[in-house]
TITOR-14402 format. One record per residue (C-alpha): residue in one letter; x, y, z. Coordinates in steps of 0.05 Angstrom, whole numbers, plus 32768, in hexadecimal, padded with zeros to 4 digits. Example, Ala and Ser with C-alpha at 12.3 -4.5 7.8 and 13.67 -1.06 7.14 Angstrom:
2
a80F67FA6809C s81117FEB808F 
END
This chain:
392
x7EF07885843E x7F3378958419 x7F4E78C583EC x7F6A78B583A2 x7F8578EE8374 x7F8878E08323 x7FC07908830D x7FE9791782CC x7F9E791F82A7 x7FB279418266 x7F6D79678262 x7F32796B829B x7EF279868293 x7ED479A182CF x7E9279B982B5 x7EA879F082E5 x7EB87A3882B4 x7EDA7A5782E9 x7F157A3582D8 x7F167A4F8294 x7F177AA38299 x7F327AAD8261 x7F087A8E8228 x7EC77A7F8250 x7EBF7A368240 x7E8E7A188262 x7EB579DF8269 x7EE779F88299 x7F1B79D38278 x7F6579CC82A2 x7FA279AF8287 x7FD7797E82A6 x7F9D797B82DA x7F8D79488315 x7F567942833D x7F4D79268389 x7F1078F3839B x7F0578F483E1 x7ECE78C383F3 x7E8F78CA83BE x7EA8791383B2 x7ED47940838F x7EFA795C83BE x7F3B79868394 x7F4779988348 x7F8179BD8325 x7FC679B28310 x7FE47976831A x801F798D8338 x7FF679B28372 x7FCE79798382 x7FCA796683CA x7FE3791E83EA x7FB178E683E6 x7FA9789E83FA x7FA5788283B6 x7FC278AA8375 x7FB078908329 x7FDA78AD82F8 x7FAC78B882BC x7FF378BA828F x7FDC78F08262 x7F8F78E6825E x7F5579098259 x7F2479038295 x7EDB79278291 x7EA2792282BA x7E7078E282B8 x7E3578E58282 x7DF578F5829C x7DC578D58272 x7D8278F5827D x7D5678D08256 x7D41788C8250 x7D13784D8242 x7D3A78148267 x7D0477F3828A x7CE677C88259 x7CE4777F8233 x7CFC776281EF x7D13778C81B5 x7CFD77AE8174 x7D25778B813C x7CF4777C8102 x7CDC77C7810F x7D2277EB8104 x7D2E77BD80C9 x7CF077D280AA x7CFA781580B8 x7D4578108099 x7D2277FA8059 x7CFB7833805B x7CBD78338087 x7CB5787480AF x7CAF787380FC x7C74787D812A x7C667875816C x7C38783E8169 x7C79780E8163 x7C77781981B7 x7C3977E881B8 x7C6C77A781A5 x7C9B77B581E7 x7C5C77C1820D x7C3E778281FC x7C86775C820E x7C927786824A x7C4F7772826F x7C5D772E8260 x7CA9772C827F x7CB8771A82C9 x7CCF775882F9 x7D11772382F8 x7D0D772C82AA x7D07777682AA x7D3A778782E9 x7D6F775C82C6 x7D6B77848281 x7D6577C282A0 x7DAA77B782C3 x7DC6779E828A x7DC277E38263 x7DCE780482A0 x7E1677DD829A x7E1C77EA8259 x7E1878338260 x7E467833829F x7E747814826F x7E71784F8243 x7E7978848279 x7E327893828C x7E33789682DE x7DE778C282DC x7DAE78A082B8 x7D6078B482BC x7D31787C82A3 x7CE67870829D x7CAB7849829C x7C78784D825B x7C8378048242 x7C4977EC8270 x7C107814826F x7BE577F982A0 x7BEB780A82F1 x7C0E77CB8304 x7C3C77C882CC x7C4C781C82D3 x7C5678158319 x7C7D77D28318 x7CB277F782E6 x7CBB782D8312 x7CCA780D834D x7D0A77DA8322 x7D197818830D x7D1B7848834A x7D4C7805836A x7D7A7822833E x7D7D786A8327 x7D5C78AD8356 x7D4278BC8318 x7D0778A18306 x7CD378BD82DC x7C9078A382D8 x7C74789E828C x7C31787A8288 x7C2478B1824F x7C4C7895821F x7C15788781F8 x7BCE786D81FF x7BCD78298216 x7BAB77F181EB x7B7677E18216 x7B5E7832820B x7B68783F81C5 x7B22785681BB x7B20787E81FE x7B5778A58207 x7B2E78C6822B x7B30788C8264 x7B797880825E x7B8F78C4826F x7B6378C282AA x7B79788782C1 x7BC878A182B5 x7BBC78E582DE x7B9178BC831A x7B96786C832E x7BD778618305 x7BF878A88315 x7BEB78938365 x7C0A7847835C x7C49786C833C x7C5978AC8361 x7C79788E8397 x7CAE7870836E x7CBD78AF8341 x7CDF78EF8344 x7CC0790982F9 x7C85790582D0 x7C8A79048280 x7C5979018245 x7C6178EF8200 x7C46793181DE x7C38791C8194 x7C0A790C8162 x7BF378C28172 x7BFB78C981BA x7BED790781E3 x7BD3794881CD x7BE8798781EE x7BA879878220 x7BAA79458230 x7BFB794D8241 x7BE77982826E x7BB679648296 x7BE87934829F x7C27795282B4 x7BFF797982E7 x7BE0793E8303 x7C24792F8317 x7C41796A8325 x7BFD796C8364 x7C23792B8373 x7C6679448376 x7C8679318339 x7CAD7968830E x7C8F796182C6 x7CC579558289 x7CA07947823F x7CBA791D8202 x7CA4796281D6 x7CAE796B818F x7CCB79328178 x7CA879148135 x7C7B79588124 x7C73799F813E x7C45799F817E x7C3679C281B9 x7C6B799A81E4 x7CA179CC81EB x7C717A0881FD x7C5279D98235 x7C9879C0824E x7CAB7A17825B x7C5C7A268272 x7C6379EC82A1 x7CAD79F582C3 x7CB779AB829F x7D1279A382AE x7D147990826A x7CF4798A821F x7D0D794781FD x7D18794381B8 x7D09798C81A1 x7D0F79788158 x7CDD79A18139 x7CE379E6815A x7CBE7A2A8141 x7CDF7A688155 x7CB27A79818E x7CC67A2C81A9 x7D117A3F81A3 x7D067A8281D0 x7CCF7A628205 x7D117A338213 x7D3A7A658210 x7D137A968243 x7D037A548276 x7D2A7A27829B x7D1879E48276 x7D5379CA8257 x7D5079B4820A x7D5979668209 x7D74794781C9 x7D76790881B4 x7DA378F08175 x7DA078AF8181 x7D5578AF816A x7D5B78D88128 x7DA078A6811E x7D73786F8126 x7D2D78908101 x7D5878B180C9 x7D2F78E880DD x7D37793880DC x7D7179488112 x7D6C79788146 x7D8779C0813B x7DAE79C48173 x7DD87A03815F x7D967A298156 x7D8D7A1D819C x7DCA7A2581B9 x7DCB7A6F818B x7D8D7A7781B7 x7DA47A7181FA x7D837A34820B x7D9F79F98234 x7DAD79B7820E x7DB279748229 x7DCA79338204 x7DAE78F58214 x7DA678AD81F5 x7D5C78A581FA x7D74785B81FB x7D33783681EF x7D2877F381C4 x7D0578198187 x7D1878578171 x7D5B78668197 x7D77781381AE x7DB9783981C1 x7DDF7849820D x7E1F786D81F4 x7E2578B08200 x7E5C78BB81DD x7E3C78A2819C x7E0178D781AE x7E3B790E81B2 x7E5D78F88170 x7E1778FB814D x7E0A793E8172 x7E4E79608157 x7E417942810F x7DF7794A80FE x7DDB79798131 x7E0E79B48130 x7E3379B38172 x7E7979B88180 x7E9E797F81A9 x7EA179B281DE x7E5179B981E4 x7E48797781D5 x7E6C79608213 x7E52798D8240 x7E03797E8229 x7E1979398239 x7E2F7948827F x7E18798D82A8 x7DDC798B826E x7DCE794E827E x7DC9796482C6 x7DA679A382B9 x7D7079738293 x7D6D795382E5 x7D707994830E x7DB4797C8326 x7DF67997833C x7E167963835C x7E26793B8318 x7E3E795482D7 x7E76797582EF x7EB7796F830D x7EC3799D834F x7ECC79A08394 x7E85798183BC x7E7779618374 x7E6779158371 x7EA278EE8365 x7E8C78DC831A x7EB978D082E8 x7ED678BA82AA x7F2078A9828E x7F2278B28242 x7F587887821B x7F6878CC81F9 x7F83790D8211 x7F49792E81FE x7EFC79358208 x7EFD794A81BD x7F1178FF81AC x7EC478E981C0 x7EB67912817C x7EED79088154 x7EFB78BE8160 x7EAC78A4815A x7E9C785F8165 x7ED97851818A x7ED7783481DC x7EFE787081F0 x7EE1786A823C x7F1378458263 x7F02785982A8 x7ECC786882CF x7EBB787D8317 x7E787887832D x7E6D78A38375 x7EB7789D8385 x7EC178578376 x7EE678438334 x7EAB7810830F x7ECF780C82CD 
END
């Protein structure tokens, strides 16, 4: 292994507040910084002039460098897309979840071949774009073979893999809901454990009720998956309340909150999930973010990249719509993208730059993180290292 230090950054977030004292950012932020990769780690930040000799030296000539997105949620196992839908929906019809039924139909009919090869095509894309942490999961299959197929493209890939066969009920058990969920917590659940790290449930009207997404998650949790719940997205529901009762690492989509959501998040550990690029793409209510943040509760920002309601990978698009729409500063909206993102995991060896860290990260074309904001739209990412290796 060698050692390769990226001096002359103008601005480098570490994720790591110690390094800001003074105004408490959480983004640690250091100036004229480098930073020293030693192998898949991060083994020195600080001032450039300090840093230490290495084998290999980049000079980052006055750029901004910031930990790699960690993207924790997303559909990217699946087949075909959703075209005709989003144009109806653009001239005016409303979205529902019953749209999932058209990539489940073209997903059981594609080859693993078919499926591996788009997977790692968005999983390219999204390197591209600075995202070096992505969590993806089934739901676009819905019967044992095709849940448990999924999983295992997937987990060939990514360590986190979360299994969804609640995403909603399955075709074949439209009139016995009943049968599906039974079939989701025992035969299928038992195909699909061994290739997962997390267990979701679609908690909303027209596909699981609050009981039913109970029974579920704690099927899996006896199986030793850690529950996280797509909660609140489209109405007000019991999703958020389960995701605190049940220890779930994160609530996605949190769009409709009552008070007594906003302070069950804010007295747990489940971190508050939001996904723009769904309301961008539903022209639907946004998120409150500040009115959680006010709260005390952990946000993550994530793409929710799926072919019909959120068909982006880009993270920074996610954090420009976050800083416009939702209420965040640039500041929160980075960090939500990174150590949130990581939170929304349970890790602590991504999302942040610092000593032991995994060598993850990414060279803006701008001096600042602000730029992902201020500059939307624009390829700003034009490096990227992901466990110590430099991909992009």
């Amino acid at each position: 292994m060698s050692s390769t230090v990226i001096t002359n950054i103008a601005t480098l977030v570490t994720n790591d507040p110690s390094h800001s004292p003074g105004d408490g950012s959480p983004l640690g932020l250091i100036q004229d910084a480098a930073v020293v990769i030693d192998g898949d780690r991060i083994a020195w930040t600080g001032e450039s002039s300090k840093a230490p000799a290495t084998d290999n030296r980049v000079d980052a000539d006055g750029r901004a460098v910031l930990p790699g997105f960690v993207d924790s949620h997303s559909h990217l196992v699946f087949a075909g897309d959703r075209t005709q839908e989003f144009n109806a929906r653009m001239s005016g019809r409303a979205y529902s979840a019953g749209g999932i039924r058209t990539t489940v139909a073209a997903t059981r009919a594609a080859s693993d071949a078919e499926l591996e090869a788009n997977l790692t095509r968005y999983l390219h894309e999204a390197l591209r774009q600075g995202t070096t942490t992505f969590e993806t999961k089934s739901g676009y299959g819905l019967t044992v073979a095709d849940e448990s197929r999924a999983l295992r493209i997937a987990a060939a890939h990514t360590d986190e893999v979360t299994y969804l066969g609640a995403h909603i009920v399955s075709p074949e058990h439209a009139d016995d809901p009943a049968a599906y969920v039974a079939l989701v917590t025992g035969e299928m659940l038992d195909a699909c454990a061994p290739y997962a790290r997390w267990i979701d449930v679609f908690c909303e009207k027209g596909a699981f009720d609050g009981d039913q997404a109970r029974a579920i998650l704690s099927a899996g949790k006896a199986k030793g998956l850690h529950p996280r719940i797509h909660a609140n997205q489209l109405s007000y529901g019991p999703g958020v309340q389960l995701a605190v009762e049940l220890d779930a690492a994160s609530a996605d989509h949190c769009t409709h909150l009552t008070d007594a959501d906003v302070d069950a998040l804010a007295s747990g550990r489940t971190v508050a999930t939001l996904l723009p690029g769904a309301e961008f793409s539903t022209r639907a209510q946004w998120p409150d973010a500040r009115r959680l943040l006010d709260a005390g509760v952990t946000v993550a920002l994530s793409t929710d990249c799926n072919p019909g309601s959120s068909f982006t990978s880009s993270v920074p698009f996610c954090i420009a719509l976050a800083v416009r729409d939702m209420g965040m500063t640039p500041d929160e909206a980075v960090w939500s993208a990174t150590a949130g993102g990581a939170a929304a995991l349970r890790r602590d060896d991504v999302g942040r730059i610092a000593p032991g860290a995994r060598a993850d990260l990414i060279l803006l074309d701008a001096p600042s993180h602000v730029h992902l904001a201020y500059r939307p739209g624009v390829p700003l990412v034009s490096g990227v290292w992901r466990r110590g290796t430099r991909t992009v």
